[in-house]
N, CA, C and O of each residue as an XYZ file, in Angstrom:
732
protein
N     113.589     97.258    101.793
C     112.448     96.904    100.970
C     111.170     97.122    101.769
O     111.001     96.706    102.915
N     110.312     97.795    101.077
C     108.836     98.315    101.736
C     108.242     96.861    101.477
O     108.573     96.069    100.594
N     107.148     96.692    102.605
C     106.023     95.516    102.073
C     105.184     96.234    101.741
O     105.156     97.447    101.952
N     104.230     95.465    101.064
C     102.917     96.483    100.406
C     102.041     96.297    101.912
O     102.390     95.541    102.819
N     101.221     96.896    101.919
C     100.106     97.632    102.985
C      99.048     95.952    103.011
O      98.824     95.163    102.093
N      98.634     95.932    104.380
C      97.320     94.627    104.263
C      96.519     95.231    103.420
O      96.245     96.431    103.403
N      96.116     94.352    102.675
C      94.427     94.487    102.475
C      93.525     93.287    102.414
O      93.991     92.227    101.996
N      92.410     93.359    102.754
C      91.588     92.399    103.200
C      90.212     92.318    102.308
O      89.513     93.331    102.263
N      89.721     90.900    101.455
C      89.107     91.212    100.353
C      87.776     90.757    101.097
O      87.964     89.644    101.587
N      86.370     91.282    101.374
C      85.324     90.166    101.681
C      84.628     90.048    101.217
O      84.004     91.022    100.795
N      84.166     88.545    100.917
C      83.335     88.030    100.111
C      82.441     87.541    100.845
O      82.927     86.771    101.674
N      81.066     87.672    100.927
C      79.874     87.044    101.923
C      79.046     85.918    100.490
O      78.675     86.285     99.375
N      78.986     84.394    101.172
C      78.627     83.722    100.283
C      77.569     82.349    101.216
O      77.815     81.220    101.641
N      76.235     83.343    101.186
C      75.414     82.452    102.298
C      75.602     82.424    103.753
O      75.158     83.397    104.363
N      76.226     81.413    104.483
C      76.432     81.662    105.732
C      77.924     81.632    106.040
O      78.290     81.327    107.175
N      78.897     81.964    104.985
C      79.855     82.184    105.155
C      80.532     83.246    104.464
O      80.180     83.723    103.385
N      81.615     83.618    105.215
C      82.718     84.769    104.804
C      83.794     83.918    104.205
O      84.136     82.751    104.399
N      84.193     84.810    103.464
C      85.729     84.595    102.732
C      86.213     85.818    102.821
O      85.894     86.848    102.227
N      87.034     85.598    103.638
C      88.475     87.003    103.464
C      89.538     86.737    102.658
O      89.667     85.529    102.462
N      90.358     87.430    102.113
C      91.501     87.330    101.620
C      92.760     88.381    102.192
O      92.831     89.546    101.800
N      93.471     87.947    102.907
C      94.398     88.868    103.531
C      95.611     88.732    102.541
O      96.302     87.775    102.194
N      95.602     89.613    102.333
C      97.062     89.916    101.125
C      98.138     91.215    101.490
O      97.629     92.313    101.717
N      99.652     91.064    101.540
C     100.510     92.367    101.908
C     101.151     91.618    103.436
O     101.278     90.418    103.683
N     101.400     92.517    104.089
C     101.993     92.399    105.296
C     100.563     93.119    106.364
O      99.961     94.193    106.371
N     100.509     92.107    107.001
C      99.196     92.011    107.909
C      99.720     91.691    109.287
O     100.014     90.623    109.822
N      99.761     93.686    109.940
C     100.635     94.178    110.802
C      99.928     94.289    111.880
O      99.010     93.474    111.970
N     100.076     95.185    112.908
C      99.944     95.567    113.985
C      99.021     97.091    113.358
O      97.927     97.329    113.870
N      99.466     97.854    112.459
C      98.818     98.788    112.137
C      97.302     98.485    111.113
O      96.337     99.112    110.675
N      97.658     97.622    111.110
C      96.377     96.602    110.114
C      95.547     96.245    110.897
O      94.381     96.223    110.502
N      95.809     95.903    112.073
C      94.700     95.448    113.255
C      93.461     95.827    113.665
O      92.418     95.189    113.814
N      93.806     97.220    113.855
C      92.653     98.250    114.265
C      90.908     97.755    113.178
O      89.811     97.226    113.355
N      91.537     98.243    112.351
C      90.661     97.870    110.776
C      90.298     96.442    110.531
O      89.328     96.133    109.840
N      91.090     95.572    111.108
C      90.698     93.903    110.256
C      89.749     93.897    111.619
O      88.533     93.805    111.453
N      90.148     93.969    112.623
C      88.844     94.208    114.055
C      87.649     94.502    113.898
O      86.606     93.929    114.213
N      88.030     96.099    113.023
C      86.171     96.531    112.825
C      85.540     95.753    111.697
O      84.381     95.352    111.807
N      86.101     95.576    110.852
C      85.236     94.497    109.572
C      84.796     93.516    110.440
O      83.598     93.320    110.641
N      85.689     92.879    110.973
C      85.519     90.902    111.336
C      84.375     91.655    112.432
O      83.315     91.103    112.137
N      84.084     92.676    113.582
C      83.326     92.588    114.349
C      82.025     93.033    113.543
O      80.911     92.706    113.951
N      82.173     93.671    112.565
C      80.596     94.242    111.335
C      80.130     92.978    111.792
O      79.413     92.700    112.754
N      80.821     92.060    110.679
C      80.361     90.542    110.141
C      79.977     89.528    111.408
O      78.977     88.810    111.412
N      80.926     89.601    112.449
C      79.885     89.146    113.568
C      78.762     89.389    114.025
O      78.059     88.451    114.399
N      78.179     91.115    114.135
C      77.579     91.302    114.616
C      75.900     91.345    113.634
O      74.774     91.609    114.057
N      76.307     91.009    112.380
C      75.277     90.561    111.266
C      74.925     89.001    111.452
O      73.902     88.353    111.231
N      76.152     88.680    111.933
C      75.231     86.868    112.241
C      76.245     86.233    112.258
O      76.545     85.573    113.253
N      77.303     86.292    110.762
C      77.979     85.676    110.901
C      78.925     84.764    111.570
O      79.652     85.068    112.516
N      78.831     83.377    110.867
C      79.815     82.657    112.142
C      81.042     81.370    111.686
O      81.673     80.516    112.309
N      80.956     81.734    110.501
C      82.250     80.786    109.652
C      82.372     81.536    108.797
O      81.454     82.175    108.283
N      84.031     81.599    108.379
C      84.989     82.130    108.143
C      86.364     81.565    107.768
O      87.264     81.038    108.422
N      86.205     81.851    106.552
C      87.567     81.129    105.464
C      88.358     82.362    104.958
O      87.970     83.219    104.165
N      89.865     82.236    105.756
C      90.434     83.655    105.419
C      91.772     83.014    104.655
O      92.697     82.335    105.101
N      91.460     83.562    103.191
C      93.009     82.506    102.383
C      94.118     83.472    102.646
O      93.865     84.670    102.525
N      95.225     83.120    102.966
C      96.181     83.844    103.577
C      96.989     83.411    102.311
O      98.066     84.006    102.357
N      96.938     82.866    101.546
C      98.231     82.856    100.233
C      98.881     83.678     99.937
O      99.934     83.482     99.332
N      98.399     84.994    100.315
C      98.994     85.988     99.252
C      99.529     87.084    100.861
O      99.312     88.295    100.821
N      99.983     86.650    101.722
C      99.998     87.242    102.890
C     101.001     86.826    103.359
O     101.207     85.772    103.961
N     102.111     88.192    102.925
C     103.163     87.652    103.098
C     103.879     87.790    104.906
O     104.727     86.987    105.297
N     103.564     88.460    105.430
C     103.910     88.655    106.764
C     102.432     88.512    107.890
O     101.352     89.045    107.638
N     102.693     87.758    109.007
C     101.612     87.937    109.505
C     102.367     88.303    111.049
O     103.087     87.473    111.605
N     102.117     89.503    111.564
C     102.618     89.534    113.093
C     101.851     89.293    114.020
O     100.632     89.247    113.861
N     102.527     89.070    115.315
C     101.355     88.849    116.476
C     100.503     89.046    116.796
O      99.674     88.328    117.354
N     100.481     90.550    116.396
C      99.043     91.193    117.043
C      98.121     90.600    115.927
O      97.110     90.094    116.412
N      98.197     90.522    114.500
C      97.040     90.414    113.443
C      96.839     89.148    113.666
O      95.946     88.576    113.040
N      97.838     88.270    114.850
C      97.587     86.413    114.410
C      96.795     86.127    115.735
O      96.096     85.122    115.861
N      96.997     87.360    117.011
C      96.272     87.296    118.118
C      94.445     87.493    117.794
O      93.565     86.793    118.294
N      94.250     88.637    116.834
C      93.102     89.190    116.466
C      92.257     87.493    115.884
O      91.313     86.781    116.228
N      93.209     87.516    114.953
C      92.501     85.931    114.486
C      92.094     85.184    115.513
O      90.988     84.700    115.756
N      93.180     85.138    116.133
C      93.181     84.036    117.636
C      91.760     83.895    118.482
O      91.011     82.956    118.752
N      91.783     85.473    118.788
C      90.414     85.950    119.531
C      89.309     85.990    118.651
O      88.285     86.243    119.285
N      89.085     85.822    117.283
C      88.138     85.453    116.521
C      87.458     83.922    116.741
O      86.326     83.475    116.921
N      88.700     83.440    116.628
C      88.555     81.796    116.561
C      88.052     81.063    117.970
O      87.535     79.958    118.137
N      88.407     82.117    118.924
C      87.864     81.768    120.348
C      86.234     82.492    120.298
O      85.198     81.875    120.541
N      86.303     83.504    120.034
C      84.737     83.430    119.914
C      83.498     83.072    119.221
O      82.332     83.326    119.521
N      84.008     82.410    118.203
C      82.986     81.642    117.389
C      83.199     80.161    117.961
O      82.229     79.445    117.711
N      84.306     79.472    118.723
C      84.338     78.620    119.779
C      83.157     78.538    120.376
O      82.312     77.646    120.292
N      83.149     79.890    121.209
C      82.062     79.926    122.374
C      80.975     80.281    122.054
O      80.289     80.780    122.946
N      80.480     80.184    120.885
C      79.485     80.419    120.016
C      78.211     79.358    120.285
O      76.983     79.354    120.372
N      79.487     78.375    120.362
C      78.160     77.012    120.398
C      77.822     76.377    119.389
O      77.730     75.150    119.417
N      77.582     77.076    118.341
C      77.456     76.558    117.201
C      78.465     75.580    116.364
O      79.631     75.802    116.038
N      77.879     74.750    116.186
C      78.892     73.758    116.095
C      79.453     74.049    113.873
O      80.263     73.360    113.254
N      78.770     75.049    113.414
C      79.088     75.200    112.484
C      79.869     76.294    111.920
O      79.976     76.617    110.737
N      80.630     77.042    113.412
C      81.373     78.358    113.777
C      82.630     77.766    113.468
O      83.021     76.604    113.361
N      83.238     79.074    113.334
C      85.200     78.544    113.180
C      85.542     79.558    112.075
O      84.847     80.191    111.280
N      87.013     79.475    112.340
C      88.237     80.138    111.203
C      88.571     79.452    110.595
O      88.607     78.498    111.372
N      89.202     78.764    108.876
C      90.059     77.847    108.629
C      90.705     79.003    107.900
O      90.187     79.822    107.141
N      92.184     78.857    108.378
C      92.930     79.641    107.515
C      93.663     79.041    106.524
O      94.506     78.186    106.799
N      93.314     79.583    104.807
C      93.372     78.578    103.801
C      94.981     78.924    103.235
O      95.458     80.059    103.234
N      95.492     78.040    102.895
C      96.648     77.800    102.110
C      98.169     79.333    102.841
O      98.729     80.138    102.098
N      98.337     79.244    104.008
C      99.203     79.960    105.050
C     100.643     80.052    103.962
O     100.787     79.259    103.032
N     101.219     80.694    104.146
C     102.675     80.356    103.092
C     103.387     79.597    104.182
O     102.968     79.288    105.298
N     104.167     79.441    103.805
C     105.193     78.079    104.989
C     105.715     78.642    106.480
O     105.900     78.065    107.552
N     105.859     79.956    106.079
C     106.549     81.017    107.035
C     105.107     81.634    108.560
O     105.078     81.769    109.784
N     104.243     81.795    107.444
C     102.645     82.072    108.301
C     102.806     80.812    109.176
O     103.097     80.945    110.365
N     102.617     79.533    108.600
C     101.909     78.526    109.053
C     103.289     77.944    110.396
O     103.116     77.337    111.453
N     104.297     78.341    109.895
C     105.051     77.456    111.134
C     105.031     78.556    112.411
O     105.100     78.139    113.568
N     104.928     80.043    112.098
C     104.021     80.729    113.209
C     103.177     80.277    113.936
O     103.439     79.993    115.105
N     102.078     80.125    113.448
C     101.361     79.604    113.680
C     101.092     78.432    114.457
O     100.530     78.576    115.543
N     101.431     77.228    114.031
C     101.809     76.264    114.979
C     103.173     76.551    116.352
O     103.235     75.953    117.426
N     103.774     77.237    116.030
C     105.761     77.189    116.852
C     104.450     78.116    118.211
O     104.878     78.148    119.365
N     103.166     78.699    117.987
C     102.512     79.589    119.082
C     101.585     78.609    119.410
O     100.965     79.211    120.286
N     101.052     77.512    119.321
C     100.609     76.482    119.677
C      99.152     76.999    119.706
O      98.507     76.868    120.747
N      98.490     77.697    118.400
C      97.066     78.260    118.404
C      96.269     77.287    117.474
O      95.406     77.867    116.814
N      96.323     76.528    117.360
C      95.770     75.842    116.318
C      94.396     74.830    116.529
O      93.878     73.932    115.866
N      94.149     75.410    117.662
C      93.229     74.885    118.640
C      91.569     75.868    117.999
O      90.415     75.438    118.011
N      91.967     76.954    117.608
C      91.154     78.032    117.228
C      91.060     78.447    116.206
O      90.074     79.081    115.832
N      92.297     78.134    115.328
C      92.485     78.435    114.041
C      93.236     76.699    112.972
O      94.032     75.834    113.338
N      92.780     76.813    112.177
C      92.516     75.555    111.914
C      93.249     75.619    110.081
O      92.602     75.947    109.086
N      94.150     75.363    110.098
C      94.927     75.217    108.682
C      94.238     74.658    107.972
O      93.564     73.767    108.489
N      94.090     74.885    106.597
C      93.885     74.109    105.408
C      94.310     74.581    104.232
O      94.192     75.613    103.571
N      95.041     73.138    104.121
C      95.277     73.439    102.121
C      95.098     73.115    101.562
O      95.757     72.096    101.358
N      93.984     73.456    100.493
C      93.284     73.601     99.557
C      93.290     74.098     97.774
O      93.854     75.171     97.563
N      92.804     73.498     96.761
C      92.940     74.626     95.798
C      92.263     75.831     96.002
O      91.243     75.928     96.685
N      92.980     77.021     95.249
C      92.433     78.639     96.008
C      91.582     78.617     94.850
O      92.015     78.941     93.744
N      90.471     78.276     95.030
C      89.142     78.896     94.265
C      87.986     79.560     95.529
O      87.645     78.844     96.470
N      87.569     80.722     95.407
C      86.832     81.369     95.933
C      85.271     80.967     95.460
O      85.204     80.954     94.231
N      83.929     80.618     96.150
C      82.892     80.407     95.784
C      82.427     81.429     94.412
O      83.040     82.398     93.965
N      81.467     80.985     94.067
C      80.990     81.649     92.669
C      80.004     82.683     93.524
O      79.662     82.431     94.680
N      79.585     83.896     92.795
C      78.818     84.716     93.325
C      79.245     85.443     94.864
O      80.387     85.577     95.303
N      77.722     85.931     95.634
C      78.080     86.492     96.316
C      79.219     87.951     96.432
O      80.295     88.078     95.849
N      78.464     89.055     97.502
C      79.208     90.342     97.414
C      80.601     90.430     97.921
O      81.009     89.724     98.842
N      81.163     91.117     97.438
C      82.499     91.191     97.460
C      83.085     92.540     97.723
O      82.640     93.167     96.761
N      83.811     93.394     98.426
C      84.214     94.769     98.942
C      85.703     94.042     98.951
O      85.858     92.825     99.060
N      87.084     95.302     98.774
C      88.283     95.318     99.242
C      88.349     96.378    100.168
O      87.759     97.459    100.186
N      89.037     95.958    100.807
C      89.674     97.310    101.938
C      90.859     97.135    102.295
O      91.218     95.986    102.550
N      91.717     98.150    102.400
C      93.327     98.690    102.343
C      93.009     98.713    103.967
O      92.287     99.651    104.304
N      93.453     97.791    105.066
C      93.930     98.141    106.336
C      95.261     98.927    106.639
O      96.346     98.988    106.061
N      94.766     99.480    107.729
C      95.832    100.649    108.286
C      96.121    101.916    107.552
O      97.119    102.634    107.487
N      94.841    101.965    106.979
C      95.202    103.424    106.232
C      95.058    104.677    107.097
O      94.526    105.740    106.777
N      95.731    104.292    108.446
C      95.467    106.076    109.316
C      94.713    106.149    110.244
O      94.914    106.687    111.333
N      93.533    105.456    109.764
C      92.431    105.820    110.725
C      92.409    105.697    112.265
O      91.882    106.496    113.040
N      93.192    104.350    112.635
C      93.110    104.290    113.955
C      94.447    105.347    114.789
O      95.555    105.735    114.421
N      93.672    105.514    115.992
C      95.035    106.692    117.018
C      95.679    105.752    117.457
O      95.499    104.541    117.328
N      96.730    106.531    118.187
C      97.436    105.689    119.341
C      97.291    104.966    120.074
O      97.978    104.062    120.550
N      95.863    105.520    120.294
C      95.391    104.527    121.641
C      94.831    103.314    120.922
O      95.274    102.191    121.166
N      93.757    103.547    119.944
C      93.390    102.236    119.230
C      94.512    100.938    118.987
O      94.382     99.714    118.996
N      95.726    101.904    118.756
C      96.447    100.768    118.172
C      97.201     99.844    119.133
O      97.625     98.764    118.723
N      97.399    100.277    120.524
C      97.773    100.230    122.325
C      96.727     99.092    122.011
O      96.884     98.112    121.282
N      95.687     99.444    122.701
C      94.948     98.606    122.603
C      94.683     97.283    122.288
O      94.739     96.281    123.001
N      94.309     97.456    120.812
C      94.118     96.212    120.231
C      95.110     95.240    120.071
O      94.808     94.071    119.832
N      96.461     95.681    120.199
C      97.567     95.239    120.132
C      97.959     94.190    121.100
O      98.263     93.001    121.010
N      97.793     95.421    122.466
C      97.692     94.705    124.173
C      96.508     93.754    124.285
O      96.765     92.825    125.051
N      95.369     93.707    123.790
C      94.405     92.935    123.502
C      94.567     91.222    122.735
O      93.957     90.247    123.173
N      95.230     91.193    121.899
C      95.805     90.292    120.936
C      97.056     89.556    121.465
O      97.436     88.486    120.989
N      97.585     90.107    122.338
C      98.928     89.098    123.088
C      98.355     89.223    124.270
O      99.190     88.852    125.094
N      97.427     89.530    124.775
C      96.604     89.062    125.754
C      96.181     88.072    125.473
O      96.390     87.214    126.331
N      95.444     87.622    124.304
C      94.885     86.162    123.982
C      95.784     85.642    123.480
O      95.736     84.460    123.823
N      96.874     85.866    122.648
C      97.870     84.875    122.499
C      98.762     84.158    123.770
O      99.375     83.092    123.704
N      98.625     85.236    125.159
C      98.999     84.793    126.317
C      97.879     83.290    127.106
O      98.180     82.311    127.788
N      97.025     83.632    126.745
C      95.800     82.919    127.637
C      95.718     81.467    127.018
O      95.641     80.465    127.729
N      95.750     81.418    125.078
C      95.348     80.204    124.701
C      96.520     79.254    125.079
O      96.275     78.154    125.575
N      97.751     79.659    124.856
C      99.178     78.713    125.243
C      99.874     79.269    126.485
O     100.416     80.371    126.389
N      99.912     78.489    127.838
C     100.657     79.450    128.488
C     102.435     79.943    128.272
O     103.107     80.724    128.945
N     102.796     79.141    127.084
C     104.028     78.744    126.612
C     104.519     80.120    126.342
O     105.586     80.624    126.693
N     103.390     80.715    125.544
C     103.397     82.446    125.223
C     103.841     83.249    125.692
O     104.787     83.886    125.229
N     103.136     83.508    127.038
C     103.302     84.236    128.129
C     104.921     84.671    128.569
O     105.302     85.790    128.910
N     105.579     83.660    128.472
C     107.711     84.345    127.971
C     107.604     84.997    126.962
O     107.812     86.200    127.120
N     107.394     84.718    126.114
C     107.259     85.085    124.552
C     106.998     86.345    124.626
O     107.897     87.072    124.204
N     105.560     87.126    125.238
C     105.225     88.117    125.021
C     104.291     89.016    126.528
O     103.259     89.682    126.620
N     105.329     88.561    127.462
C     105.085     89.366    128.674
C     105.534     90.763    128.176
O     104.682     91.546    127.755
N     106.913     91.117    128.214
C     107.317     92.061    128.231
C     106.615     92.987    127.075
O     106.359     94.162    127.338
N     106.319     92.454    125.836
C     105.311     92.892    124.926
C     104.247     93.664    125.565
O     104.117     94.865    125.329
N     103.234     92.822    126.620
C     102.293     92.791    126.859
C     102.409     94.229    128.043
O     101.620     95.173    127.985
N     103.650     94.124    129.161
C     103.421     94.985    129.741
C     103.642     96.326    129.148
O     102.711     97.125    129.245
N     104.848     96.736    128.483
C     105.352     97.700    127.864
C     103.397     97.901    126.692
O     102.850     98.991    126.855
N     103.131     97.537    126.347
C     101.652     97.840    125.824
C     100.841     98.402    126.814
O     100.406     99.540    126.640
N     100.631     97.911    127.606
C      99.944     98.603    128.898
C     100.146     99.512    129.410
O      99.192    100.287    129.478
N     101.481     99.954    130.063
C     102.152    101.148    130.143
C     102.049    102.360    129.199
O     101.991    103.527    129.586
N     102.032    101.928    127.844
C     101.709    102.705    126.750
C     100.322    103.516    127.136
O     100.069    104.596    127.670
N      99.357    102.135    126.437
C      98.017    102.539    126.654
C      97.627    103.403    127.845
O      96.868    104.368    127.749
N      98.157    103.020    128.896
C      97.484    104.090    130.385
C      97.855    105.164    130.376
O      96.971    105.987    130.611
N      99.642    105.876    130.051
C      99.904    106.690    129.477
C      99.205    107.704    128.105
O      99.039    108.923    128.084
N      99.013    107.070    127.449
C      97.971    107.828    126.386
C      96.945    107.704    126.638
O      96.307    108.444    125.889
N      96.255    107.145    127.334
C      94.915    107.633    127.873
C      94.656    108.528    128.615
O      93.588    109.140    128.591
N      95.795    108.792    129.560
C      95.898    109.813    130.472
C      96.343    111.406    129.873
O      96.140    112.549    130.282
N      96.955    110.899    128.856
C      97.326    112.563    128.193
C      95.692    112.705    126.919
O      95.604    113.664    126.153
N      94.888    111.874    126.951
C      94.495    112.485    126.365
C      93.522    113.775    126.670
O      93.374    114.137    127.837
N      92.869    114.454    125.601
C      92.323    115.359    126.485
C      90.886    115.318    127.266
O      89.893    114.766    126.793
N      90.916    115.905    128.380
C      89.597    116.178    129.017
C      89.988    114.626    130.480
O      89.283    114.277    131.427
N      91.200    114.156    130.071
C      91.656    113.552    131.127
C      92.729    114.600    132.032
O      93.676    115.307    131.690
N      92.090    114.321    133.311
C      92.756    115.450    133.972
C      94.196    114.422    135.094
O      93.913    113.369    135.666
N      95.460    114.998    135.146
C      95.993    114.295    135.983
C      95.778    114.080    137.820
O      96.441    113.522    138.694
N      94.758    114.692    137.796
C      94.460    114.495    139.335
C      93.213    113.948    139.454
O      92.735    113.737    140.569
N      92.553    113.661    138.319
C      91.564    112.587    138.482
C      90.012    113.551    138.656
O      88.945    112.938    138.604
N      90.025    114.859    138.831
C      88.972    115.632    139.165
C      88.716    116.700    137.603
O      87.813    117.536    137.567
């Protein structure tokens, strides 16, 4: 059985975002939910309500990305920064906690009504766009912070983490205009 593809709905409503992550919200989904969530940071934004109801798989790397979201609107300062991730299905949410992130990301269940008004865009993550290396990356990036917030992790997803690295240096090195002797 195929899962359907992430897609990620955003709604900007004053000083807050609403996402809606719906499908299986992968590792190939990452690349893409990265560049939106960093747009919206870098416009101001700094709270963020992402209803995960309809989201049926969430893997490490897309729960690390969150992770490292939720840590940087932390260090924001702003005491009116944060993730709440709304109404998790049972399967998301005991993830979630069994990785001991909840320090950064903050459950709530709620009725799913979305604010009135305000603009609204969908976007289909992982449609292609990102390479190999993007996806190395962000990947090795995301169980990097899932390593740092719990050190409990760090069993969990060493071998993850190195075998990612190995990757990434490898494809960086073949790519082109990288020379193997460094000159």
């Amino acid at each position: 059985m195929s899962l359907p593809p992430a897609k990620v709905m955003v709604m900007v409503n004053g000083r807050e975002v609403w996402l809606r992550i719906t499908g299986h919200a992968n590792f190939a989904a990452a690349p893409d939910f990265k560049a939106v969530v960093q747009g919206l940071l870098q416009k101001g934004y700094r709270r963020f309500k992402v209803d995960m109801s309809d989201c049926i798989l969430l893997d490490s790397t897309f729960l690390g990305l969150l992770c490292r979201l939720g840590i940087q609107l932390h260090q924001s300062g702003d005491p009116q920064a944060g993730v709440d991730l709304i109404n998790p299905t049972p399967r998301v949410a005991q993830l979630i906690e069994s990785l001991g992130v909840t320090e950064y990301l903050h459950i709530v269940q709620e009725p799913r009504t979305l604010p009135a008004g305000g603009e609204t865009t969908e976007t289909t993550l992982g449609g292609g766009g990102a390479d190999r290396v993007e996806l190395a990356r962000t990947s090795l990036e995301a169980h990097q912070t899932l390593m740092s917030i719990n050190p409990a992790n760090e069993a969990r997803f060493k071998d993850v983490a190195r075998f990612l690295q190995e990757d990434l240096q490898k494809l960086e090195e073949a790519k082109p205009g990288n020379s193997p002797s460094g000159s």
